[in-house]
N, CA, C and O atoms as a CHARMM CRD file, in Angstrom:
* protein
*
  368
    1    1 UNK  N    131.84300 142.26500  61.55500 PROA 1      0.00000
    2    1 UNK  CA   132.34200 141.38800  62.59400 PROA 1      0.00000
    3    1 UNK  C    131.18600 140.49800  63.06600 PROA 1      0.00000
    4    1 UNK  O    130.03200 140.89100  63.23700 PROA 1      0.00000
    5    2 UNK  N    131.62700 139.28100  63.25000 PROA 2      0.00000
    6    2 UNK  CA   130.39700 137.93700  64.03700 PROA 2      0.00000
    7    2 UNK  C    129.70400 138.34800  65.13700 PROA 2      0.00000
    8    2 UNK  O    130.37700 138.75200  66.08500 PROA 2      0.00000
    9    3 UNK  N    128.76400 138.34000  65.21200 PROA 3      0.00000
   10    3 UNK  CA   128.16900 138.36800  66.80700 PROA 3      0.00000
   11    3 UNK  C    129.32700 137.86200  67.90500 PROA 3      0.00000
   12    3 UNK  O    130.21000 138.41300  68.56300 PROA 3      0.00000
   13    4 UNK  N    128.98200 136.93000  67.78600 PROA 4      0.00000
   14    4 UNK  CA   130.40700 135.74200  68.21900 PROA 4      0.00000
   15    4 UNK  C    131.63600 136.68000  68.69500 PROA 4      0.00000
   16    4 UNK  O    132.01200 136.68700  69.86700 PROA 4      0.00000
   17    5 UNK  N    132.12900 137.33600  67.85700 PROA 5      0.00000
   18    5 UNK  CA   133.58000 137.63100  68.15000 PROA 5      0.00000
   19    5 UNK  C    133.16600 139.02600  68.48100 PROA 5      0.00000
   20    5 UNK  O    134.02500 139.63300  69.12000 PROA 5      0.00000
   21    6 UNK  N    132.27800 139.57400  68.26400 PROA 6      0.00000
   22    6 UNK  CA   131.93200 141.07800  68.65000 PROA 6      0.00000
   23    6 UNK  C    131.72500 140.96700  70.54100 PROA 6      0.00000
   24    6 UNK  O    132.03400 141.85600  71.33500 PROA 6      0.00000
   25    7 UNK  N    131.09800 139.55500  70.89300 PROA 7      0.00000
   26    7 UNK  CA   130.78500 139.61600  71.85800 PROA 7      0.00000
   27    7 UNK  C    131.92900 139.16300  72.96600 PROA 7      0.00000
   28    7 UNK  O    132.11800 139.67900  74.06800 PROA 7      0.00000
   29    8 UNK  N    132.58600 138.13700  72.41200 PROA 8      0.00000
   30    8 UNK  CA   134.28200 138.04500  73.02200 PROA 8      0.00000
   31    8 UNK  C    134.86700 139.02000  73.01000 PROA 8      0.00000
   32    8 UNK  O    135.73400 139.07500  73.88200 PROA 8      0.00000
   33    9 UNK  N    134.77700 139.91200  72.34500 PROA 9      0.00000
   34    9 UNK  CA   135.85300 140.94800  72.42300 PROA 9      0.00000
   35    9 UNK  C    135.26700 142.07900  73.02100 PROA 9      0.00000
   36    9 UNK  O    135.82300 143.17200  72.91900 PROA 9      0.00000
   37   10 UNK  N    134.30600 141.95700  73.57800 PROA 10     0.00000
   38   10 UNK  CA   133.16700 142.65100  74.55000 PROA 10     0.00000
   39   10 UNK  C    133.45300 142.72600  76.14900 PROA 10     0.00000
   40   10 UNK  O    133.64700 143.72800  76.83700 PROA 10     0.00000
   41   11 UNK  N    133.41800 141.39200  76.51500 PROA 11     0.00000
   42   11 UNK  CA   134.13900 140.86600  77.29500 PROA 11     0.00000
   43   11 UNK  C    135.29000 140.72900  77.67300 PROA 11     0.00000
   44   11 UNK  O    135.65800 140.71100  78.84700 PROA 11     0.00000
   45   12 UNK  N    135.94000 140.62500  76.74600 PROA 12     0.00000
   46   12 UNK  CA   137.69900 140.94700  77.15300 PROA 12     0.00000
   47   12 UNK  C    137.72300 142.03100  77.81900 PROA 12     0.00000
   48   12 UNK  O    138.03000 142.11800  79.00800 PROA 12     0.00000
   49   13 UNK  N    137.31300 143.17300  76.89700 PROA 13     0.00000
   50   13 UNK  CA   137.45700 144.26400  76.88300 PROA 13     0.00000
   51   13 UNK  C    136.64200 145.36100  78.33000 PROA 13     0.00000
   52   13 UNK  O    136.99800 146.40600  78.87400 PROA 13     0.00000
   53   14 UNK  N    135.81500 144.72500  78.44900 PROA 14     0.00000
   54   14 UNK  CA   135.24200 144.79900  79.97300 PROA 14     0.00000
   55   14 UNK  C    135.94300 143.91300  81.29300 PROA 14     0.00000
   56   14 UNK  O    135.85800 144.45200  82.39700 PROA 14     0.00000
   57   15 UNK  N    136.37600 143.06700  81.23500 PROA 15     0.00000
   58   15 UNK  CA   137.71200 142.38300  82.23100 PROA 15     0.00000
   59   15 UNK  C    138.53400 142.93600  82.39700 PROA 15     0.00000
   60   15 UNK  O    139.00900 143.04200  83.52800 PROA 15     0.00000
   61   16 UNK  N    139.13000 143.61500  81.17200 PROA 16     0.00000
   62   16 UNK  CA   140.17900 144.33700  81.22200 PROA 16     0.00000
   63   16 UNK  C    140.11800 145.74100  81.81400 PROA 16     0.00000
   64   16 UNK  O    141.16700 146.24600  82.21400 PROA 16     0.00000
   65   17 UNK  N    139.02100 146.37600  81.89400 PROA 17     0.00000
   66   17 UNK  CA   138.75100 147.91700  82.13100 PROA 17     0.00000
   67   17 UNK  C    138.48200 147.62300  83.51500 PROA 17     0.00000
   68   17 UNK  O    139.15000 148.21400  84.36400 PROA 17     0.00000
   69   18 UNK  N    137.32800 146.53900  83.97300 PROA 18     0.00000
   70   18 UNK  CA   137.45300 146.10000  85.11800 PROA 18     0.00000
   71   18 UNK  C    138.35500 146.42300  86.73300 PROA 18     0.00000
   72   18 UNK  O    138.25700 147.08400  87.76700 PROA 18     0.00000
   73   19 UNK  N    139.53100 145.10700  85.81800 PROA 19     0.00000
   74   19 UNK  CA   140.48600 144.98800  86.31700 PROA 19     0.00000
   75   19 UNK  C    141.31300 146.33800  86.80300 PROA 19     0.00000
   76   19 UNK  O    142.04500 146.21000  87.78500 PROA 19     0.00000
   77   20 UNK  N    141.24100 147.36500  86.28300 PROA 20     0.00000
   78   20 UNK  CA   142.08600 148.62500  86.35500 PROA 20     0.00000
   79   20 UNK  C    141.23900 149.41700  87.59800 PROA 20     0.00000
   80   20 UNK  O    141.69000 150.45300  88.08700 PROA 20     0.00000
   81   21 UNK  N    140.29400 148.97000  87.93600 PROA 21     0.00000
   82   21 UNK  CA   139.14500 149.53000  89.32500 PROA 21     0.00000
   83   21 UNK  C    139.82300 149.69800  90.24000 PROA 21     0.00000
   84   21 UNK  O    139.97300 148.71300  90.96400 PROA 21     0.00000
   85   22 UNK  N    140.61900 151.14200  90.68000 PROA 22     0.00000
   86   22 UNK  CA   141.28200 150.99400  92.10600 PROA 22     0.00000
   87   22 UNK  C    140.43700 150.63400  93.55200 PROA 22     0.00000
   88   22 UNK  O    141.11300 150.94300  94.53400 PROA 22     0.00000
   89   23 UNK  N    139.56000 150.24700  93.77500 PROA 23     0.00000
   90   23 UNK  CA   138.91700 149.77300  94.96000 PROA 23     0.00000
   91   23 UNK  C    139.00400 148.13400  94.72100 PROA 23     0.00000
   92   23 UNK  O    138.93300 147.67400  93.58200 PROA 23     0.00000
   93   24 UNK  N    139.13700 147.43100  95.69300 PROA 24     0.00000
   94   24 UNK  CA   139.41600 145.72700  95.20200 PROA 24     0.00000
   95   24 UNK  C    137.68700 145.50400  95.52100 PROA 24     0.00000
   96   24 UNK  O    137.26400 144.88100  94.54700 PROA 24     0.00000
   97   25 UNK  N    136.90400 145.68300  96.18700 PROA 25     0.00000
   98   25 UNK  CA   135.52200 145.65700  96.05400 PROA 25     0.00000
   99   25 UNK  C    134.89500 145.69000  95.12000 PROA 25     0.00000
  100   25 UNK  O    134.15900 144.78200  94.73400 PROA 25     0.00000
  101   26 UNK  N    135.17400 147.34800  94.28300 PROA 26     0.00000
  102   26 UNK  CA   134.23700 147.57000  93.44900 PROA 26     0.00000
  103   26 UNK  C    134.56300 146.55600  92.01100 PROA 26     0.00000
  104   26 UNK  O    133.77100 146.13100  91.17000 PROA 26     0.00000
  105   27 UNK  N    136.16200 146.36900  92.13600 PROA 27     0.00000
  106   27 UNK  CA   136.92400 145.22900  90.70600 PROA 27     0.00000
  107   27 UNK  C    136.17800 143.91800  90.87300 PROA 27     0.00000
  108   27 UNK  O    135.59500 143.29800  89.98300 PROA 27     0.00000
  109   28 UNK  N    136.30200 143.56000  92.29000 PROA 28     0.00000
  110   28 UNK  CA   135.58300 141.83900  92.59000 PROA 28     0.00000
  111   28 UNK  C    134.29200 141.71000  92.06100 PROA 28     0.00000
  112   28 UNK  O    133.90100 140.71100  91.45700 PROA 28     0.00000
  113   29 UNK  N    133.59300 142.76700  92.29800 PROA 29     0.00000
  114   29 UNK  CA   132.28000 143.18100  91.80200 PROA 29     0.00000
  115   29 UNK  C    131.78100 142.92800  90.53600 PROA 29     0.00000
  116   29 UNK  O    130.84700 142.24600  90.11400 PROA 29     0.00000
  117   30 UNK  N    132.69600 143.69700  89.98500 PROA 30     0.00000
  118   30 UNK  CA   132.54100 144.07600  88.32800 PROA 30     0.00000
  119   30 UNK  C    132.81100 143.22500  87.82000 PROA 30     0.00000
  120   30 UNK  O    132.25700 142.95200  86.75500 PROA 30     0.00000
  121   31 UNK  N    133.90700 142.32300  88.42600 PROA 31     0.00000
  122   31 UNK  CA   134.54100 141.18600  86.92000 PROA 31     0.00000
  123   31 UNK  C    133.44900 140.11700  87.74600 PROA 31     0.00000
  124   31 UNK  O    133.29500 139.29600  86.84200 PROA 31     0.00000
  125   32 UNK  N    132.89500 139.78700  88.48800 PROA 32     0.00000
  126   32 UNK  CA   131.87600 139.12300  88.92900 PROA 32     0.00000
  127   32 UNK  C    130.83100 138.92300  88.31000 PROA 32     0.00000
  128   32 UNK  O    130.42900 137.86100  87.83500 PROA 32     0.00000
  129   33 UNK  N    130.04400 140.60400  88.28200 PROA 33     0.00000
  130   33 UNK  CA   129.11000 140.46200  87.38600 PROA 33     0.00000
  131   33 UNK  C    129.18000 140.27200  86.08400 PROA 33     0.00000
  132   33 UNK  O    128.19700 139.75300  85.55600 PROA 33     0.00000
  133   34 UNK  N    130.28400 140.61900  85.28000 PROA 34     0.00000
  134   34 UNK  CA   130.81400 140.26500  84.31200 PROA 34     0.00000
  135   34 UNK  C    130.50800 139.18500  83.72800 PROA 34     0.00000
  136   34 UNK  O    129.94600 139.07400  82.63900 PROA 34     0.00000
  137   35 UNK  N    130.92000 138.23300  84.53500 PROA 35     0.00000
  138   35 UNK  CA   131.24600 137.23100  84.58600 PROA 35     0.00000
  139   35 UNK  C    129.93300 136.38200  84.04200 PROA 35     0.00000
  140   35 UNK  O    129.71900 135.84100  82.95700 PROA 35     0.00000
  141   36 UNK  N    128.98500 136.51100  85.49000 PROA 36     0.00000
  142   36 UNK  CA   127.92400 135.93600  85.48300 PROA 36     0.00000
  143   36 UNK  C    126.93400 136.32300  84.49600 PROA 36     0.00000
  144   36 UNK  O    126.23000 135.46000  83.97300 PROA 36     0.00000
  145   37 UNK  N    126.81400 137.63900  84.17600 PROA 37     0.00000
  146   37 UNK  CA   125.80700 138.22900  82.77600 PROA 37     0.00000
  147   37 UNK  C    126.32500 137.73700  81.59400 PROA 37     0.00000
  148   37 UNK  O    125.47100 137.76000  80.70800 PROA 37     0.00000
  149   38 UNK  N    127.35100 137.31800  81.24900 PROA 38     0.00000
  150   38 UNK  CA   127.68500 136.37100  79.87200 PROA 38     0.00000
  151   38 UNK  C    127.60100 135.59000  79.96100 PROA 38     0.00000
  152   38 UNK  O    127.32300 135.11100  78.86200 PROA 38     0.00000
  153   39 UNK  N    127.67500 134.50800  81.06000 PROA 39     0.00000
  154   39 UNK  CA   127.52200 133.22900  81.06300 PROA 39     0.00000
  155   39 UNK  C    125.60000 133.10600  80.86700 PROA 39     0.00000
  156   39 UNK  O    124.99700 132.48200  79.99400 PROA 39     0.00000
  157   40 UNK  N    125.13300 133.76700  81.77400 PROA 40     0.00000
  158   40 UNK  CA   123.82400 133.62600  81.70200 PROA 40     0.00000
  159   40 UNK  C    123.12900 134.01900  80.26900 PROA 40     0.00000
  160   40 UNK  O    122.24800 133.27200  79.84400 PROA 40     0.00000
  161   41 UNK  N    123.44000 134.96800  79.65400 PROA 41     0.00000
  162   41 UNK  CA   123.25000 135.36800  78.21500 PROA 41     0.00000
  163   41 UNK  C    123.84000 134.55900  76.92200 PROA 41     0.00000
  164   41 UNK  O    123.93300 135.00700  75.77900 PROA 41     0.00000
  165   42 UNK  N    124.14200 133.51400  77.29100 PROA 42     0.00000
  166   42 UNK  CA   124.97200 132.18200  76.24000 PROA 42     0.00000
  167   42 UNK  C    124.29600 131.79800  75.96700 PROA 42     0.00000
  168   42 UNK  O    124.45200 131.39000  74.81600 PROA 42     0.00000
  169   43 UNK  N    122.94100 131.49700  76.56100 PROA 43     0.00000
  170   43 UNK  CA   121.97500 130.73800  75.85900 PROA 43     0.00000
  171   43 UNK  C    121.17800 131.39200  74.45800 PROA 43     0.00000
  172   43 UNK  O    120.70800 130.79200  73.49100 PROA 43     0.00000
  173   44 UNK  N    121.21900 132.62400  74.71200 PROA 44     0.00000
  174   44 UNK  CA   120.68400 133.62500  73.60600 PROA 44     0.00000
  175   44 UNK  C    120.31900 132.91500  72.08100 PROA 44     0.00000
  176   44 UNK  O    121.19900 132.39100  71.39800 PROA 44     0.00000
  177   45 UNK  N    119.23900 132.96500  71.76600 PROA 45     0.00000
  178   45 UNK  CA   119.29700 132.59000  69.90300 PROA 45     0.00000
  179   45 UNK  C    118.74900 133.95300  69.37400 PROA 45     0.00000
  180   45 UNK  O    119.25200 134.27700  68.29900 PROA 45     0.00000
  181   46 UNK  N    117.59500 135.04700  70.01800 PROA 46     0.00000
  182   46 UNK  CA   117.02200 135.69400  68.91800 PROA 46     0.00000
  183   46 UNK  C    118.07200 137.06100  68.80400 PROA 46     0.00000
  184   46 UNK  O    118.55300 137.57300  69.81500 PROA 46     0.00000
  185   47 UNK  N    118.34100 137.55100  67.45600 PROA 47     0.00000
  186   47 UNK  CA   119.30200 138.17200  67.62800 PROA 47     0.00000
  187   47 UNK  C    118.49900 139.69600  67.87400 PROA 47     0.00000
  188   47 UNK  O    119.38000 140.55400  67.92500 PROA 47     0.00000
  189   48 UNK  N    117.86200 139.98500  67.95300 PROA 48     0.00000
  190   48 UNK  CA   116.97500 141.10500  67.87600 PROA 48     0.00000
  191   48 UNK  C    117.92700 141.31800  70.02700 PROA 48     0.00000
  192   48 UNK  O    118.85000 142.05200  70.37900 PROA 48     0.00000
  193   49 UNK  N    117.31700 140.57800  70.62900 PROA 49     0.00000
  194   49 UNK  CA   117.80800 140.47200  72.02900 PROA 49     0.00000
  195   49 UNK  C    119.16500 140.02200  72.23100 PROA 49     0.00000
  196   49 UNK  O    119.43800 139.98700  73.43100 PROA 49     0.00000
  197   50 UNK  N    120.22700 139.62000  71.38100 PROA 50     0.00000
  198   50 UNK  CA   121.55400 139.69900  71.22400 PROA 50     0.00000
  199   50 UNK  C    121.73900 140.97600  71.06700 PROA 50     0.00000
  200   50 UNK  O    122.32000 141.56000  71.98200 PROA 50     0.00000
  201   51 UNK  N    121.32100 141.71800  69.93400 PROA 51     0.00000
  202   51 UNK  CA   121.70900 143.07400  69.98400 PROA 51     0.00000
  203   51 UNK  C    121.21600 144.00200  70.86000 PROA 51     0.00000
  204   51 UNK  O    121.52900 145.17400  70.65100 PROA 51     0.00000
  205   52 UNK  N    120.46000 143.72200  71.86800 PROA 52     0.00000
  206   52 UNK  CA   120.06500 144.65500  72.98300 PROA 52     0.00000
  207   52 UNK  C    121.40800 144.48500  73.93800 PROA 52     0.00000
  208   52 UNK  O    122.17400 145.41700  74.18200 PROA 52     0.00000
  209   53 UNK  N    121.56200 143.10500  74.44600 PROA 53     0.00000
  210   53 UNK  CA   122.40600 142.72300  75.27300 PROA 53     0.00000
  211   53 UNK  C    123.52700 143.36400  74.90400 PROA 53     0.00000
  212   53 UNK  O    124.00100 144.19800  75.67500 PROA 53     0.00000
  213   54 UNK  N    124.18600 143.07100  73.58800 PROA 54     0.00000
  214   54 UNK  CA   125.34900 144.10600  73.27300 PROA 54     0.00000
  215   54 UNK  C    125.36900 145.73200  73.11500 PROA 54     0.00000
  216   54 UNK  O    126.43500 146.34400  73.05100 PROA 54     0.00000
  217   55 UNK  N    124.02600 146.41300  73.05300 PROA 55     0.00000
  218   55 UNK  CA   123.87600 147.67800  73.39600 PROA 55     0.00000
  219   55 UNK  C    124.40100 147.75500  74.96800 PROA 55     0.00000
  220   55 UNK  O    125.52300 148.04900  75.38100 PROA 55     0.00000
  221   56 UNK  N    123.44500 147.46200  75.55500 PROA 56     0.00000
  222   56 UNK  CA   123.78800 147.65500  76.75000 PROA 56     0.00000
  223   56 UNK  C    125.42600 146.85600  77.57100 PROA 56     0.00000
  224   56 UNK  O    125.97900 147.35500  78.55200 PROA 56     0.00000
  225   57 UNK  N    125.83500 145.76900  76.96300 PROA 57     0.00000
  226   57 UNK  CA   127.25800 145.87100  77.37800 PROA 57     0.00000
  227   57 UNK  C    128.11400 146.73900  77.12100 PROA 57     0.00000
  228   57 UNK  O    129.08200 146.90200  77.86400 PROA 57     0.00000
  229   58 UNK  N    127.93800 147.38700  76.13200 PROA 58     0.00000
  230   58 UNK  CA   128.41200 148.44600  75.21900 PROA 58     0.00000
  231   58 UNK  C    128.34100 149.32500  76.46400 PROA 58     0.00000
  232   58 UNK  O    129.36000 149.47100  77.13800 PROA 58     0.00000
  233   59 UNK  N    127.25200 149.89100  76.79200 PROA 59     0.00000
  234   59 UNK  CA   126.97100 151.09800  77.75200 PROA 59     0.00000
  235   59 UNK  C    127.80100 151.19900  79.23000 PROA 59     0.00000
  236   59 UNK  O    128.19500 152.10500  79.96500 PROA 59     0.00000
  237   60 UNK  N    127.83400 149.27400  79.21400 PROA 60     0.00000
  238   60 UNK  CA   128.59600 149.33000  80.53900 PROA 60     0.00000
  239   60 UNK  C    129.74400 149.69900  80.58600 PROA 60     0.00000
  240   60 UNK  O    130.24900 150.41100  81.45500 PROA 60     0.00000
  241   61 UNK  N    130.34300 149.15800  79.47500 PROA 61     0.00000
  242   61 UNK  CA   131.73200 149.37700  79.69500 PROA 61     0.00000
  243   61 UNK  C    132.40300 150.83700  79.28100 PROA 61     0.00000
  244   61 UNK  O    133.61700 151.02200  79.19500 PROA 61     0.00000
  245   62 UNK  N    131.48900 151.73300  79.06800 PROA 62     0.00000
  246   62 UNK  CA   131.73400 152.54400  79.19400 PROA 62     0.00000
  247   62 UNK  C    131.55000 153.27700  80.28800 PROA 62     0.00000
  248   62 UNK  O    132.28900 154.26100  80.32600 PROA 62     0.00000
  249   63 UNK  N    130.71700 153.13200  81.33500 PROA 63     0.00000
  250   63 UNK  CA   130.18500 153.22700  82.05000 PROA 63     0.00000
  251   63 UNK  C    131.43700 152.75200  83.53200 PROA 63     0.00000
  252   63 UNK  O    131.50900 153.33900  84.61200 PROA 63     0.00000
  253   64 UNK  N    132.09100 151.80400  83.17700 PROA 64     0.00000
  254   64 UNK  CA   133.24000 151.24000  83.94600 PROA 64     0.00000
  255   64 UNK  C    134.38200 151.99100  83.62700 PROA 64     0.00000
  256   64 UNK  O    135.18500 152.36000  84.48400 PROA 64     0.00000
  257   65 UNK  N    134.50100 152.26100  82.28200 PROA 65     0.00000
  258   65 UNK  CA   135.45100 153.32100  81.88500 PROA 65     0.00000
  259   65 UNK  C    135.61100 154.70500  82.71800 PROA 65     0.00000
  260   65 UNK  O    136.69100 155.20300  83.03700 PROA 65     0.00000
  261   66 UNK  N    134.10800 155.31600  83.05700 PROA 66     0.00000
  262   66 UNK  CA   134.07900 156.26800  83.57200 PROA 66     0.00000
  263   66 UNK  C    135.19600 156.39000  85.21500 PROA 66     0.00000
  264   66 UNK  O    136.17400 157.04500  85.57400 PROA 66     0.00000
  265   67 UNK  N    133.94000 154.90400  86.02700 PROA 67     0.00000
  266   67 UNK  CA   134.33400 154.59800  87.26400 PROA 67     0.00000
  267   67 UNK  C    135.75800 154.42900  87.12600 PROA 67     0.00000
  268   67 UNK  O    136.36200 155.01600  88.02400 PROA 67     0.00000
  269   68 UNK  N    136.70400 153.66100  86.08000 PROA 68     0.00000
  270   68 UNK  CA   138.20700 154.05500  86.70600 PROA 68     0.00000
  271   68 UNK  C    138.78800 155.45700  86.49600 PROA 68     0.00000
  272   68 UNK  O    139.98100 155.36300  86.78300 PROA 68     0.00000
  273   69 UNK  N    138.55900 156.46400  86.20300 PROA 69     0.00000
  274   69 UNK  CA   138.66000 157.61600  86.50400 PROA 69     0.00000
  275   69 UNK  C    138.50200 158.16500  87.39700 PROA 69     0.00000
  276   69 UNK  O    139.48000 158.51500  88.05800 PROA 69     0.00000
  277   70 UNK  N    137.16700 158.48400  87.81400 PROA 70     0.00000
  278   70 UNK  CA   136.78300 158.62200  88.97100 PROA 70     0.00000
  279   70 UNK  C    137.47500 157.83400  89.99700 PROA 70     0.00000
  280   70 UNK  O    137.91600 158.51400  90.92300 PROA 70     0.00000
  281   71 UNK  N    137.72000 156.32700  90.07800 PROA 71     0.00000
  282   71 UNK  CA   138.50800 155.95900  91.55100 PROA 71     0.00000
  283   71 UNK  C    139.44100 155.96500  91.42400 PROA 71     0.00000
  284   71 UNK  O    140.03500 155.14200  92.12000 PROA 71     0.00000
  285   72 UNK  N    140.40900 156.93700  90.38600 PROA 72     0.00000
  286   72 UNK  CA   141.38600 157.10100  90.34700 PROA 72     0.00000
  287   72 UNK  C    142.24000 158.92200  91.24600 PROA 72     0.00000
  288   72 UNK  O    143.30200 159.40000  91.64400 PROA 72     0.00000
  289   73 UNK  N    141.14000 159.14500  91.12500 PROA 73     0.00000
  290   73 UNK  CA   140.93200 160.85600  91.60200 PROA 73     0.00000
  291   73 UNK  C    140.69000 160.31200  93.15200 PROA 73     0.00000
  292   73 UNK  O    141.18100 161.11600  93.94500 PROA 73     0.00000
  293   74 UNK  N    140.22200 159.45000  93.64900 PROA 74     0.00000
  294   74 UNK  CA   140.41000 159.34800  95.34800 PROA 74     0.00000
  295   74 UNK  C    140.92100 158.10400  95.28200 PROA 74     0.00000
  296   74 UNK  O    140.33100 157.03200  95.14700 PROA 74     0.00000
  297   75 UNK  N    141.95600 158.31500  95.37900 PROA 75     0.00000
  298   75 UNK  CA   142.55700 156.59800  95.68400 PROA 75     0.00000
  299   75 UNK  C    142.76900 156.55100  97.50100 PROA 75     0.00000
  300   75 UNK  O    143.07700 157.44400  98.29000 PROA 75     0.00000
  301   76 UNK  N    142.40200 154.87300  97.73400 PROA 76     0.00000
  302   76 UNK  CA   143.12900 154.73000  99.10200 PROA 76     0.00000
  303   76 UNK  C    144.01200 153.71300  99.22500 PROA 76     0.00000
  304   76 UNK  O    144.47100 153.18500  98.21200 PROA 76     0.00000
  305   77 UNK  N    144.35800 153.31300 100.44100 PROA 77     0.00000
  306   77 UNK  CA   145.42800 152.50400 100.40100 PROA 77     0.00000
  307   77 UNK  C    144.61000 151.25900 100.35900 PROA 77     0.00000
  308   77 UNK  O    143.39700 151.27200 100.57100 PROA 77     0.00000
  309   78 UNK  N    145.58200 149.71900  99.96300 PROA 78     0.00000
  310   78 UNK  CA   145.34700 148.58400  99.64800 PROA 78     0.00000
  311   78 UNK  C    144.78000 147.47900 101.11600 PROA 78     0.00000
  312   78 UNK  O    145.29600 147.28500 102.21700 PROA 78     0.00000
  313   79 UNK  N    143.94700 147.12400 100.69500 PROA 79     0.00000
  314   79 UNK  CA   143.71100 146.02600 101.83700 PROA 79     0.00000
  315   79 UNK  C    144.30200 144.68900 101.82400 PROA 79     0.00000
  316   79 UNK  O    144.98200 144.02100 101.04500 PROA 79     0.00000
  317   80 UNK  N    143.64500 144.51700 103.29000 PROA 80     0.00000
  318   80 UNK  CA   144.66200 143.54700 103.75100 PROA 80     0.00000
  319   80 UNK  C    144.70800 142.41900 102.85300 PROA 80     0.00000
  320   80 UNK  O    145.79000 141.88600 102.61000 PROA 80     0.00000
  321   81 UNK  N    143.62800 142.00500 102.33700 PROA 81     0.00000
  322   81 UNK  CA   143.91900 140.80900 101.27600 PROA 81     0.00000
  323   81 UNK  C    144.06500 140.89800  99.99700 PROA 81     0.00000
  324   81 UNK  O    143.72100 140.00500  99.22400 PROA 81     0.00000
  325   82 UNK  N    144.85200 142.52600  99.47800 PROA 82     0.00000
  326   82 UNK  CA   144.87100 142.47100  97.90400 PROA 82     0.00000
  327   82 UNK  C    146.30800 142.28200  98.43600 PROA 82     0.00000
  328   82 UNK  O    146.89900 142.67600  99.44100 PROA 82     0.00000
  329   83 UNK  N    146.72800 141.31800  97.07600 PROA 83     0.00000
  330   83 UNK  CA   148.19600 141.17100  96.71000 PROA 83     0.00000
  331   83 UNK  C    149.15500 142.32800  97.04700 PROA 83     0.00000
  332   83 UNK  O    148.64000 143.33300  96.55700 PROA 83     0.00000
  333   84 UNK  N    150.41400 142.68400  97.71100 PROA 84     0.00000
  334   84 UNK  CA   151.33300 143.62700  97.68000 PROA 84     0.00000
  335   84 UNK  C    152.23300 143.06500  96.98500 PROA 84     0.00000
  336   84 UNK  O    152.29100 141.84800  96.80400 PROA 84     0.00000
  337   85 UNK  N    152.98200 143.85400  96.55100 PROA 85     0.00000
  338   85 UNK  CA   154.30900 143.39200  95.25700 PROA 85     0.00000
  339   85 UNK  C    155.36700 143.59200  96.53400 PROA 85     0.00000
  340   85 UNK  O    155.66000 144.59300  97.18900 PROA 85     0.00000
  341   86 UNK  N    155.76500 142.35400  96.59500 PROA 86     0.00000
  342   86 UNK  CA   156.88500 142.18900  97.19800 PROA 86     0.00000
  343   86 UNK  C    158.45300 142.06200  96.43500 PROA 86     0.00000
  344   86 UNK  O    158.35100 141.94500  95.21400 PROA 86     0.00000
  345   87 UNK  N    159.66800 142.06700  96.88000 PROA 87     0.00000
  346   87 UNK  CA   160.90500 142.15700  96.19200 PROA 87     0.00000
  347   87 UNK  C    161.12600 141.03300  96.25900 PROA 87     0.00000
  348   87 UNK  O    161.05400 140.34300  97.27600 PROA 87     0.00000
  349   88 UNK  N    161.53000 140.57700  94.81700 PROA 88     0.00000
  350   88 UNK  CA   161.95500 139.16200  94.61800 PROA 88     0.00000
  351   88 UNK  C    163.74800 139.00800  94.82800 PROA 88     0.00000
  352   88 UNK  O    164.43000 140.03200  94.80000 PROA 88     0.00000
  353   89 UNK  N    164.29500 137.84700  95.00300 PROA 89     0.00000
  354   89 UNK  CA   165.98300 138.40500  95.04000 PROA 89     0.00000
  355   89 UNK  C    166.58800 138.63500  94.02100 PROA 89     0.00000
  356   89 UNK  O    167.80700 138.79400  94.07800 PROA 89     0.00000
  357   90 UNK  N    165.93900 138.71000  92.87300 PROA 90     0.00000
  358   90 UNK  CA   166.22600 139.47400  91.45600 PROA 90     0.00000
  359   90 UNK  C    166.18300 140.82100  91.95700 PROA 90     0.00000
  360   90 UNK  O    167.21100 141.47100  92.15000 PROA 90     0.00000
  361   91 UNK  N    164.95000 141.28800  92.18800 PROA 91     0.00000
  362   91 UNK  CA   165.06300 142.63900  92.29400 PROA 91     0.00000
  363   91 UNK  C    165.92000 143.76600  93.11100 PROA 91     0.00000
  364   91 UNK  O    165.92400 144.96900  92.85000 PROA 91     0.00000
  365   92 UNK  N    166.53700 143.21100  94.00200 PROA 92     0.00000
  366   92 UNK  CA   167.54200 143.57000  94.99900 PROA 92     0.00000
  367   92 UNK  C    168.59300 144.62800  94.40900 PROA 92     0.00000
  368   92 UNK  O    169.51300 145.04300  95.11300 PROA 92     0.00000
């Protein structure tokens, strides 16, 4: 697989695990830093330090993997500014 597409699909794949963070803090957080450590790592040419960077994304997202487990075992209730699913008049 490409660097390239190893590393998109790195990223997805960490957004996505992310996203599943029951605390809206610790999710804002994560897809934040996310965010910002790939963008900042785009510039990359030597691959010797491409493949560090993808070690260690590697680590994270496992590492995030862990954390939705864990904040899944103490969940609390939703704050005031995460989305609630409201009933649409379909759903009625």
């Amino acid at each position: 697989m490409s660097t390239r597409r190893q590393a998109i699909t790195l990223y997805r794949n960490m957004l996505r695990e992310s996203e599943k963070l029951p605390s809206y803090n610790f999710r804002m957080y994560a897809m934040r830093k996310i965010r910002d450590s790939f963008r900042a790592n785009k510039i990359l040419s030597d691959f010797k330090e491409i493949d560090r960077q993808v070690a260690s994304a590697k680590q994270n997202l496992e590492m995030i993997r862990r954390q939705v487990i864990i904040g899944h075992l103490y969940t609390t209730d939703k704050l005031v500014i995460e989305p609630k699913k409201t009933l649409r008049p379909s759903d009625d």
